[in-house]
C-alpha positions in Angstrom: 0.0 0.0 0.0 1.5 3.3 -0.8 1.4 6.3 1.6 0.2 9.5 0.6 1.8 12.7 1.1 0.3 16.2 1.9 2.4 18.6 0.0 3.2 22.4 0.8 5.3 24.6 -0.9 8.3 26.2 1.5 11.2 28.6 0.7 14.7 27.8 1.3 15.6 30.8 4.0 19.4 29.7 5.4 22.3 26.9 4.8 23.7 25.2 7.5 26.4 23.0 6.3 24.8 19.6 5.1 21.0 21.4 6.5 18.9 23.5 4.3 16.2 25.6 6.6 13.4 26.2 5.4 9.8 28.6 5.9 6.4 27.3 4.9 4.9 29.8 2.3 1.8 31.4 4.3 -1.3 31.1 1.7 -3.2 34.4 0.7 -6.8 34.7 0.5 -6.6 34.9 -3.2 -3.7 32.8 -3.2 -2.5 33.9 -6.5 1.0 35.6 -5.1 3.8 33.7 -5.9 5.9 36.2 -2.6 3.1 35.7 0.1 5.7 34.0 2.1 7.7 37.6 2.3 4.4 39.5 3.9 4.5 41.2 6.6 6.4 43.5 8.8 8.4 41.9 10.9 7.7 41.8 14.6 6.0 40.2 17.5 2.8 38.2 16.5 3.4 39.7 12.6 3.2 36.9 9.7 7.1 37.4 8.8 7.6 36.8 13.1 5.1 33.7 12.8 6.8 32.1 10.2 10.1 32.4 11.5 8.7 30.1 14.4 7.5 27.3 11.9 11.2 26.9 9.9 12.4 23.1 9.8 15.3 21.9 8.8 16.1 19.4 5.5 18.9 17.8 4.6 20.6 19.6 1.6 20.9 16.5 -0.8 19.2 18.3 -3.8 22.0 21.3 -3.1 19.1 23.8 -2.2 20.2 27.3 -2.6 18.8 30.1 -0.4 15.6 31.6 -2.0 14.8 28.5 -4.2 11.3 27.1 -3.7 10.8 23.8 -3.3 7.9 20.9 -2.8 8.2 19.5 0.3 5.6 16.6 1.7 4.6 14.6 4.8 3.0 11.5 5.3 -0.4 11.7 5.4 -1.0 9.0 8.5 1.8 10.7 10.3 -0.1 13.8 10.0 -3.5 12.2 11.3 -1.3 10.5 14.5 0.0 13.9 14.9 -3.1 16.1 15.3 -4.9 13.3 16.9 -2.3 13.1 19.4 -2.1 16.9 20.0 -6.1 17.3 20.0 -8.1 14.5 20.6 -5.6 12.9 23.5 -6.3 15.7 25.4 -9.8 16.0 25.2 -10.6 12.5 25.4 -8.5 12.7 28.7 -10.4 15.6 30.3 -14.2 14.4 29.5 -13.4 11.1 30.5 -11.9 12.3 33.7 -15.3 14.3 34.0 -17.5 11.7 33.0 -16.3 9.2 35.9 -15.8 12.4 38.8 -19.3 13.6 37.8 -20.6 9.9 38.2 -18.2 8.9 41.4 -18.9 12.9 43.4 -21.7 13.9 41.8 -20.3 17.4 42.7 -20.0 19.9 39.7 -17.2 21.5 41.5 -14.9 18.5 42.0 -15.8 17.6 38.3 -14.7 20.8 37.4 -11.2 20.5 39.4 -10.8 16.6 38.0 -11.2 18.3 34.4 -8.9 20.9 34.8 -6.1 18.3 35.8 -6.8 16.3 33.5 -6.7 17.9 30.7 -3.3 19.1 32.3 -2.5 15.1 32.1 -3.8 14.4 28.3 -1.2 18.1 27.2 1.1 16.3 29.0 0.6 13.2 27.3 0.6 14.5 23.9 3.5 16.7 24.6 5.0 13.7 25.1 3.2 12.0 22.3 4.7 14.6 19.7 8.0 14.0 20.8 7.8 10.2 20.2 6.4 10.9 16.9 9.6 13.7 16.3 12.1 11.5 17.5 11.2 8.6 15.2 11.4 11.0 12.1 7.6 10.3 11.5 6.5 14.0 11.1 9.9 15.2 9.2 9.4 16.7 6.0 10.8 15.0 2.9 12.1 17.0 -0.2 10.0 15.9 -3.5 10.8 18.8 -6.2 11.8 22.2 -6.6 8.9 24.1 -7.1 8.6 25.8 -10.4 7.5 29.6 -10.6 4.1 29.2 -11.8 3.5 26.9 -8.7 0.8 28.9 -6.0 0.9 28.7 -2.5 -1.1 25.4 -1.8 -1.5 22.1 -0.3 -2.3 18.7 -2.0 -2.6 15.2 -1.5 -0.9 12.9 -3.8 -0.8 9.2 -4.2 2.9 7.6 -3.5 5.8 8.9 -2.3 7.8 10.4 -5.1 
């Protein structure tokens, strides 16, 4: 069975030796604007600030240069574990938490303080969830193409790993 990827399109932004760092390119609402990933002012909650915070790292194999844009893609289960882990685990944790105080107290007020922990537990949980998933490479980004110049700021889901 092959995997699908979800493919975005990032900009190479510094060289580190054998590592290419890179910036996701933030969509527009039209998305027709092949420098939307240069917008912005820079400073503190700005989109130029906000997508400093989301660079990630490649391995320069392809001998990226800064400013080319490539095709990068992740594995589409890898990204389902992911957001599960960071979302659901959490939740699930807290109303289950409330579910059994509500039915063991009855008390709305140590149901509320069982929740509260809890869902202090399941963060916990998928903090340490997302770093399982980090540490075996799952969520890391694989190169697929240089992007070519007519290529919009988009996501997609293709069939096979390239």
């Amino acid at each position: 069975m092959q995997s699908s990827l979800v493919e975005g399109i990032a900009r190479v932004v510094a060289i580190d030796g054998r590592v290419a760092w890179l910036e996701p390119e933030q969509t527009t609402s039209c998305g027709g604007c092949a420098s939307s990933g240069l917008c912005g002012a820079k400073g503190i909650g700005t989109t130029a600030s906000r997508l400093e915070m989301r660079r990630f790292p490649l391995t320069n194999e392809p001998g990226l240069i800064i400013g080319e844009r490539v095709v990068v893609g992740v594995d589409e289960r890898a990204l389902l574990k992911a957001s599960g882990t960071a979302y659901a685990l959490p939740l699930v944790v807290m109303l289950g938490a409330g579910l059994v105080a509500q039915w063991l107290a009855g008390s709305d007020a140590i149901t509320m303080a069982t929740m509260v922990i809890a869902l202090g537990v399941g963060l916990a949980g998928a903090r340490w969830g997302a770093l399982s998933l980090g540490a075996r490479g799952q969520l890391a980004p694989r190169f697929i193409r240089r992007a070519s110049t007519d290529e919009f700021c988009r996501t997609e889901l293709t069939k096979g790993a390239r």
